[in-house]
N, C-alpha and C positions, 0 to 999 in steps of 0.2 A: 520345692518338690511336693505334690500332692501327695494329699493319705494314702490314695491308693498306692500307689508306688512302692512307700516306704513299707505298708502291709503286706505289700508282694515282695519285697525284700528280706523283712522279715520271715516269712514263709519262708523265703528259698536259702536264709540262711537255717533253718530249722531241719528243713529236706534234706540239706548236705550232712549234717550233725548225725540223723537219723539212719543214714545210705553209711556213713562211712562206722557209726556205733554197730551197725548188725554185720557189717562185713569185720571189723576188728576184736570185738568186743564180746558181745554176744554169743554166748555159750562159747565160749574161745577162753582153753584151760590156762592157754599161756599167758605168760605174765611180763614177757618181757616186752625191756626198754622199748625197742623199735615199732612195737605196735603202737605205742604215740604218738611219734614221730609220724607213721604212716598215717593211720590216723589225721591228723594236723594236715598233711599233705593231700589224702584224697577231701575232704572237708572243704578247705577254701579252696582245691580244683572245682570242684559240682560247685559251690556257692559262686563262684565267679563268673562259669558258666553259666549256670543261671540266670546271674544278673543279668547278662550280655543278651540273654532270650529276653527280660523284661525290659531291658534299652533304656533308663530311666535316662532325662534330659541333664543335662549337670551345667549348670551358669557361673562362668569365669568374668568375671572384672579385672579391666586393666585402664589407664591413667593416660591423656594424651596433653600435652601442652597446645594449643593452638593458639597462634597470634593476632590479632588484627588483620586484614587487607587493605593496602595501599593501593589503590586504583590511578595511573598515571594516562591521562587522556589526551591524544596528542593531535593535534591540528593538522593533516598531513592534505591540504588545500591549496591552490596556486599560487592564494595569495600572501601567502608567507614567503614564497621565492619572489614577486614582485616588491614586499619589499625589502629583499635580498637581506633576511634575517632566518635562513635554513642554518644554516652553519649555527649561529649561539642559540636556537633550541636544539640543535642534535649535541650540544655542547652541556649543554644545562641538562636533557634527559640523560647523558650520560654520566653526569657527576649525581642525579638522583638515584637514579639504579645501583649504581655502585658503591657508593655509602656506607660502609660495613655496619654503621650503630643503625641506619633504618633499616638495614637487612636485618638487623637484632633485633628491631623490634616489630615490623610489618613484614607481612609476607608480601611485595608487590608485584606489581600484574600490569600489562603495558597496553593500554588500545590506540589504533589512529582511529581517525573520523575522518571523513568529507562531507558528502552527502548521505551515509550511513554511519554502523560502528562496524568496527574489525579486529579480532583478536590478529594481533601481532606486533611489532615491534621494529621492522624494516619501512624506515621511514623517507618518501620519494616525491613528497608534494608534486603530484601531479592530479589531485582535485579538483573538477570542476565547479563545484558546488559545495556548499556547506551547510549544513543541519546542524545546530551546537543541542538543539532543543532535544530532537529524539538521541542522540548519544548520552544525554544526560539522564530520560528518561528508561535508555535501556540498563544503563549500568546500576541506576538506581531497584532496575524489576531485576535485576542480575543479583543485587548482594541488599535485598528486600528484609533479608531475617540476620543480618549483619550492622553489625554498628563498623562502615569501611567510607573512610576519608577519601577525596578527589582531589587531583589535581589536575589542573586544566592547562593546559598550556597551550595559545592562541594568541591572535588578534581582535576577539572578541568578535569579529565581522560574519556575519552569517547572510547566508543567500534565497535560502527558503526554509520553510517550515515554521510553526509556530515561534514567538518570540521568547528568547529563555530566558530572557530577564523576571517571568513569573511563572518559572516551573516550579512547581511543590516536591522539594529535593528533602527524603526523609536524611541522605547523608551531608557531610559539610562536604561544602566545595570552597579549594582553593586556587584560584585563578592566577597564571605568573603571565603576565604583558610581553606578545612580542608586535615588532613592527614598528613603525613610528608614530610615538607619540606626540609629535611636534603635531599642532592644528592649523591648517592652509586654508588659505581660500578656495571653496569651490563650489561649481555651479553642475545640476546633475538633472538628466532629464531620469527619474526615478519611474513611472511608467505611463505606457501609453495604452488608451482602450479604444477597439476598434469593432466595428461588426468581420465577420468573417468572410463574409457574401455582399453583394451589393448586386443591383442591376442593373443596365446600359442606360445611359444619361441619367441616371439617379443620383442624388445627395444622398452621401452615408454620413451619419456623426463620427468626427477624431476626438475624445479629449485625450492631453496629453497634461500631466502632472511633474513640476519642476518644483527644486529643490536648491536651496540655496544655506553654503556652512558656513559661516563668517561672520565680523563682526561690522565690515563698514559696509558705505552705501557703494552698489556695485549696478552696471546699467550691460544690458547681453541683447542681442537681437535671437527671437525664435523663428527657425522659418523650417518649412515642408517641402522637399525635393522629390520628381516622380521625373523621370526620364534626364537628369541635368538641368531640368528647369524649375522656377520657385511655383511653388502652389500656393503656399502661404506663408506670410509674414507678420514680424509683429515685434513691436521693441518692449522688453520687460525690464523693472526694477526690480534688486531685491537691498535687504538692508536686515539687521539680527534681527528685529523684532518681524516684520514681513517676509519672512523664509521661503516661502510657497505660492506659488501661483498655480492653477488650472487652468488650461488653455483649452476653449473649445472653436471647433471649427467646425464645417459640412465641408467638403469636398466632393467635385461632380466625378462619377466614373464616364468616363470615355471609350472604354477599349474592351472588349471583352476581351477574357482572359484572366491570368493573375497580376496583377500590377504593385508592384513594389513601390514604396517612399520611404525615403530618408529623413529623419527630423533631427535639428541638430543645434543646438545654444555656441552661440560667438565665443572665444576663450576669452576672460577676462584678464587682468592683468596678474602677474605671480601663479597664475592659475598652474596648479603641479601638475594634477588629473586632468586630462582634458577626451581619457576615451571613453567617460561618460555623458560626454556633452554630445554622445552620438545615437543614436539608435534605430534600427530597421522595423518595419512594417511592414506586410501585405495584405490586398482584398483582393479576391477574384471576383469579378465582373459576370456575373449569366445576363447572357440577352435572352430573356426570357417572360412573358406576361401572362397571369393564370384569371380565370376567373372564380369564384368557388360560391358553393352555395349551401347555405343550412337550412336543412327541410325539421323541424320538430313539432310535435301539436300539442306540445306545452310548452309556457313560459318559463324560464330559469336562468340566475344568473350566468352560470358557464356558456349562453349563448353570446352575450353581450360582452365577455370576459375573451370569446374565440374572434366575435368580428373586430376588437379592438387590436387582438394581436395579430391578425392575419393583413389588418391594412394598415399594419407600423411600417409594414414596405408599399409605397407606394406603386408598386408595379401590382398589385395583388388589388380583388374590390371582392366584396364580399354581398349576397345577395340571401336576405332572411323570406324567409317563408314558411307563415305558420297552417295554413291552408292546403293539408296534403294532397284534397281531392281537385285541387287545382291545376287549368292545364299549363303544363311550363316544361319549355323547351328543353330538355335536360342535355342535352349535344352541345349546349352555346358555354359548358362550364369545365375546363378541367378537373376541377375538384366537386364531390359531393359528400358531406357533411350528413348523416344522419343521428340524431338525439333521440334516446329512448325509442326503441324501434319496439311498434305492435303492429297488429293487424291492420291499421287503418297504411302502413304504408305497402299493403298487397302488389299494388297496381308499379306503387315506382320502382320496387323491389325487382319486379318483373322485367321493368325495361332496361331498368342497370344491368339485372345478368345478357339478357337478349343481346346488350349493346356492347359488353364486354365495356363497361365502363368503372372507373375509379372511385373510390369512395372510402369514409372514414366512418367507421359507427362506434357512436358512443352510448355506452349502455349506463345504467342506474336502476334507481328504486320502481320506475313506472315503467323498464321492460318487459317485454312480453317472452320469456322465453321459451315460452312453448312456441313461437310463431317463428322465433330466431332458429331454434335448432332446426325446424323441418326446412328452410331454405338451403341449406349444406353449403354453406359458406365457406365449410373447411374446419370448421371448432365447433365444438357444443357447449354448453355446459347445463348439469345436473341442479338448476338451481331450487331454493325450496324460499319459503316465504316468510325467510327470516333474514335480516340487512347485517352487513359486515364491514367494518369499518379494513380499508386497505392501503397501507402505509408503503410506499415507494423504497426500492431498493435497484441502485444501477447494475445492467449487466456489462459488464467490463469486456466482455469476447464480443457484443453487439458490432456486427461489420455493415448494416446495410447502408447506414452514412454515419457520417462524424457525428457525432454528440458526446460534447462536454459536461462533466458534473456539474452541475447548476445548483448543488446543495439538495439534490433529492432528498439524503435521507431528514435533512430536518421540516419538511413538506410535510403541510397535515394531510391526513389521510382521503382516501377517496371513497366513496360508499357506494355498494352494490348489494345485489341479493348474494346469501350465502349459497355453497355450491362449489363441485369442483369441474374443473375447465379443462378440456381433452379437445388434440388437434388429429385432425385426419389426413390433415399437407402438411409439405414443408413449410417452418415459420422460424421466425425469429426473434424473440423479446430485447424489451430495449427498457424496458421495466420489469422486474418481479414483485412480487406482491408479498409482506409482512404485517404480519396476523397477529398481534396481539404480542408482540417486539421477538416474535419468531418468524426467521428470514425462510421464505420457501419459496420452490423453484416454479409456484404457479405464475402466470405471467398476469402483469395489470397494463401493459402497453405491446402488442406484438404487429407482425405484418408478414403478409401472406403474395406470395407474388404468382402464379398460373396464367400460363396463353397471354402474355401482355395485359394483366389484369391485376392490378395494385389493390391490396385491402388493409387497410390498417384499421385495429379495435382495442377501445379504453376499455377496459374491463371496469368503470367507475364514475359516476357523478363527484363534481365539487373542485374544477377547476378554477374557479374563482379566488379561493381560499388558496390555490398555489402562488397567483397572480399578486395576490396582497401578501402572502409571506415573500415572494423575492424582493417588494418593492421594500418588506421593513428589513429583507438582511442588506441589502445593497442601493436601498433610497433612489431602485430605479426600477423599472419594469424592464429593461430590457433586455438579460438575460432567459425570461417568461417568452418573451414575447420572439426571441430568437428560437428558442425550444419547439414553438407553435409553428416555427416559419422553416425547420426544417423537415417537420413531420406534412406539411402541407405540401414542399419543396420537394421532397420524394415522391407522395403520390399524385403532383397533379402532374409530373413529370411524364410524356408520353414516350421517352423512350423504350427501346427494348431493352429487358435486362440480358446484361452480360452475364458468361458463365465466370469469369474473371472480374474480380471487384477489388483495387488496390486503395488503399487508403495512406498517403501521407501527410505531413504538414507543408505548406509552400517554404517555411523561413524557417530556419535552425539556429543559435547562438553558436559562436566558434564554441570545439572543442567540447562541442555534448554529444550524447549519445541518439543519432539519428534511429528512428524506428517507422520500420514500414510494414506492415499488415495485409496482407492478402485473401479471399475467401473465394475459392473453386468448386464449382458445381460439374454435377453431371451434366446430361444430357434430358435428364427429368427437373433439374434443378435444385436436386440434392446433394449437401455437404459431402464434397468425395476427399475422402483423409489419404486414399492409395495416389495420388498424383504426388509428382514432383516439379517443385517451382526451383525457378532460380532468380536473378534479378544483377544484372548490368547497369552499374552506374558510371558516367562518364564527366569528367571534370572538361566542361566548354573550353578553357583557353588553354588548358594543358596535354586535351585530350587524351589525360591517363586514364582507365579503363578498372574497375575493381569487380570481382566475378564474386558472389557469394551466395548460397545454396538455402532455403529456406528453411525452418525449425516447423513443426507441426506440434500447437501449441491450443489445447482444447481443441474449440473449434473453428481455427484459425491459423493458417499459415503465417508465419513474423522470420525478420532477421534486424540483426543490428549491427551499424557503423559505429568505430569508434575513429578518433583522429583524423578525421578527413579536413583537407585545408579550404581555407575560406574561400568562396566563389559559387558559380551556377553550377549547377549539374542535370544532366537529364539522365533518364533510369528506361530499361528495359526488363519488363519480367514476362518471361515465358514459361508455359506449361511444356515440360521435355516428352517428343515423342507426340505434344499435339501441334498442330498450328494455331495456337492461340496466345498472343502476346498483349501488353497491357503497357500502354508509355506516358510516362510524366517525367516532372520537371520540381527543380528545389532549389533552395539557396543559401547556402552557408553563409552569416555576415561573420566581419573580422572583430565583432562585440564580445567579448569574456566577460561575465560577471563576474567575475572572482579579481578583475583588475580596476570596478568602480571605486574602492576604498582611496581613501588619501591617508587614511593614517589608522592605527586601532580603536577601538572602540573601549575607551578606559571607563567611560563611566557603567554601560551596560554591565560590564563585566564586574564592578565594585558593587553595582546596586546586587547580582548574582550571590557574592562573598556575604555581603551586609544579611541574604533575607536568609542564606541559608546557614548562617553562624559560623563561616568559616572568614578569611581577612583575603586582601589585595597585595602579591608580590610583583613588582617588577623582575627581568630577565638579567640586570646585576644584582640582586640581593634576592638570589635564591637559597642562598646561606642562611638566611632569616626563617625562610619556609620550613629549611631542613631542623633547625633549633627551634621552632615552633611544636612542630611535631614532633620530634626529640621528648619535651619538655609536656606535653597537651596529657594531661594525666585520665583523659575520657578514654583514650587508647589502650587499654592494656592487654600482655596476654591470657587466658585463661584455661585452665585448668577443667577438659571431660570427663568424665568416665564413661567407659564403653565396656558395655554389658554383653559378652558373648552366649550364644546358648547351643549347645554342641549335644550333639547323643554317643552315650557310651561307647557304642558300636564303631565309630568313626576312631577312637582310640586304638590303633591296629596295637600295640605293646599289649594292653591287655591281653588279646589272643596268644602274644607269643606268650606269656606268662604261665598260662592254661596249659600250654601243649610242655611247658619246663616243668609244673608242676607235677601233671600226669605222667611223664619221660621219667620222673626223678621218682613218684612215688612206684614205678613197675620194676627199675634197676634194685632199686631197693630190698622191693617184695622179694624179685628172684634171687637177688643176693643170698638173699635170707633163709630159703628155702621155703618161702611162703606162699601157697596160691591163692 
């Protein structure tokens, strides 16, 4: 309690002393008893009341016991019913929960997992996927300022996300084995990498990555199936120490369109698993041939770095030109490429708008942009003559075409003049730009579409430096070099834009969550949010029909399938109330990840126990686990205190006490004959 308080307390016990001596006391002949009494009575009246005007705070303590948490983490994934071990983990989680000496000593708390974490405890493996990494890492940011033990109960098999075998688990983790532990022989095509696109009679690169568990010599044929016929073949060995092979191939497209293949390893012998010896593909085919041209009147790596990735298709050629005042036929090119734009490109500048022609402009240190804004391109920017380095950030709502994360954010950054960038059209980033590891919503890659008139602008020099970081995270360029080849792919595109733009994938894995995307324009060919979409999808050979209404999500219409069975489907979406409809086509395979395993995954799950100082149980001696913890004396409960702090006022008794005192000393008084 503060000085002051208890000063004003004192006072206001003196004030009452004072109130009730001149009312009793004070020139008052009498001598009797009762004036003490009263006295007494009106004194700690006024003093109380008082107090209750000055509110002093008053801090109560009290004691809480709290236990430890037991975190019980449950695997609730398909592949636990494949290998028809549901029953002895719902068997095993329910002898842990019910435990009375772990209820005495942990408080526990029940999660499933699939592909995420989930507070509850109704457990239905019907997961498609499995994440062991981020369930560990949530539970871990969950009970952070807690000393609370794990238990994992799984198959150890995980299907995406980081690998947990080296998560930094500040709690111990105890792992109990389900599934079969027995080790098979088997052969697995683990995965396949493809371009997404290809062009009519073009070679596109396959590799395809196989996997082999076992300990003898084992001989499989690979081959490539695209309409029931082979594409390619190929006989492979494997044996323990040679586990792996990589298969590469080219393959010619023939067909425009989307074209599907099958790759698929022979079953070996005892082979138990044999639905991973299968796996689906597609490329869709454009017949399609662009020319493109990069006009700059300076030298810089990112030219040599663009012509390299724009003719890694060989349907594409690429034509440099450092001579801007040179005459060249600018009609013979789909594509036009402008670097660092000044005044010396007046003249071409002039005939691209005249011609309502395509183009990309890439800006940097040597733009002019005072010479950029007066052309009204559709953007300005405010720049000043100071450089800014600009670190890549994906937008995720980006609809104008597919583009996949390519590891943008670990791209070193891009450099322009500083300044900030304002659009006058409709546009849409497919980059934003991060300033100094602060994400902002200015754009560093966008595109502009009016009157059939495609523009796309890098807000940035130093594409080169992107091209050599894909090659060291992936010891390949061709992730880069697909990047280049979709941004090229849209603008040298002559078609009309549509006010309707649907985006799905051709292939789906059984039993995952399909997602299709949509983005509706007006009639100016702005984002119109007031429409309603639908989307009709029909199963080919069963022609069952499912209707489902669209989400308006940012900026971006979506919906999602779940459980839809394996086979073709083609899709209908319409704008209701327009006539405007959008049709494609997809394909569900009868592939589960969740049914690749042949057996658990014992060791990943031990090396888990080992790093993080807890042990490895099997799904019989979970008796062990529970005596374990029983006995682990790091566990204990503990003893808080919890410090309240209340004001006087909130004491409602006090008041009645006041109104009994005053009540009692006035009966009194009049009893008495006293006024």
């Amino acid at each position: 309690m503060q000085a002051t308080t208890i000063f004003y307390i004192i006072l206001a016990l003196l004030v009452s002393i004072v109130i009730s001596y001149f009312q009793y006391f004070y020139k008052n002949k009498s001598k009797h008893k009762v004036n003490i009494l009263l006295f007494s009575l009106k004194s700690i009246s006024i003093f109380i009341l008082l107090v209750l005007f000055i509110n002093p705070k008053i801090n109560t303590k009290s004691y809480k016991n709290e236990k430890p948490k037991l975190s019980i983490l449950v695997d609730n994934s398909k592949s636990l019913r494949f290998f028809k071990d549901e029953n002895k983990l719902e068997n095993v989680l329910s002898k842990l929960k019910t435990n009375e000496k772990l209820q005495g000593k942990y408080n526990i708390e029940t999660f499933l997992f699939d592909k995420k974490l989930k507070v509850s405890d109704s457990v239905d493996f019907k997961g498609n996927e499995t994440n062991i990494y981020k369930s560990l890492k949530a539970l871990n940011q969950l009970n952070k300022k807690e000393n609370a033990p794990i238990i994992l109960l799984s198959d150890g098999n995980q299907t995406i996300g980081n690998d947990y075998e080296f998560i930094n688990s500040k709690q111990k983790i105890f792992p109990v084995v389900f599934g079969d532990t027995t080790k098979y022989k088997d052969l697995k095509i683990s995965q396949i990498n493809v371009n997404k696109y290809s062009y009519i009679k073009n070679k596109f690169p396959v590799e395809v990555i196989l996997n082999y568990d076992g300990l003898e010599y084992v001989n499989s044929i690979f081959k490539i199936y695209s309409n029931g016929k082979t594409v390619f073949s190929k006989k492979v060995k494997f044996n323990k120490n040679d586990n792996s092979k990589i298969i590469t191939t080219n393959l010619t497209s023939l067909k425009e369109g989307v074209n599907y293949y099958t790759a698929t390893l022979d079953k070996i012998e005892n082979e138990k698993n044999t639905r991973n010896n299968r796996k689906n593909f597609s490329v869709e085919v454009i017949d399609e041939q662009s020319k493109v041209l990069i006009l700059s009147s300076i030298k810089h790596p990112d030219i040599g770095v663009l012509k390299k990735a724009i003719e890694s298709n060989k349907q594409r050629s690429v034509t440099l030109e450092y001579n801007i005042n040179k005459n060249i036929e600018l009609n013979d090119f789909q594509l036009i490429i402008l670097y660092n734009l000044n005044n010396k490109f007046k003249s071409i500048i002039s005939y691209i708008k005249a011609n309502n022609l395509n183009f990309l402009l890439i800006n940097g240190i040597n733009s002019d942009w005072n010479f950029i804004n007066k052309q009204q391109f559709g953007f300005s920017k405010k720049a000043i003559n100071q450089t800014e380095n600009y670190a890549p950030i994906l937008n995720n709502s980006f609809l104008t075409f597919l583009q996949k994360d390519i590891g943008f954010n670990e791209m070193p950054p891009l450099v322009d003049k500083f300044g900030e960038i304002t659009f006058s059209k409709n546009y849409q980033s497919l980059l934003f730009q991060n300033i100094n590891g602060l994400n902002t919503e200015q754009p560093l890659i966008s595109f502009l579409e009016e009157n059939n008139q495609k523009i796309g602008v890098i807000f940035g020099e130093g594409l080169w430096k992107w091209r050599a970081s894909n090659y060291l995270l992936n010891n390949s360029f061709t992730e880069f070099d697909q990047f280049i080849g979709n941004i090229v792919q849209y603008l040298s595109s002559q078609k009309k834009r549509a006010r309707l733009d649907v985006n799905s994938e051709n292939l789906y894995p059984a039993n995952s969550l399909v997602n299709i995307t949509a983005f509706y324009t007006d009639k100016n060919y702005k984002f119109d949010a007031r429409a309603a979409l639908e989307i009709i999808i029909t199963n080919k050979e069963t022609k069952k029909n499912t209707k489902l209404p669209f989400s308006l999500i940012n900026n971006s219409y979506q919906v999602s399938f779940e459980d839809l069975e394996s086979g073709d489907y083609t899709y209908k979406v319409s704008v209701l109330g327009q006539k405007i409809n959008k049709y494609g086509s997809f394909k569900i395979t009868d592939y589960e990840v969740e049914e690749q395993f042949t057996s658990a995954n014992v060791k990943k799950l031990e090396k888990l126990a080992k790093k993080t100082g807890g042990n490895l149980y099997h799904k019989n001696n979970h008796q062990q686990l529970i005596n374990d913890l029983l006995n682990d004396s790091s566990y204990f409960t503990t003893q808080k205190s919890i410090v309240k702090e209340q004001n006087l006022v909130d004491w409602k008794w006090i008041l009645l006490l006041v109104v009994i005192l005053f009540t009692s000393e006035w009966f009194i008084r009049k009893y008495f004959g006293k006024i």
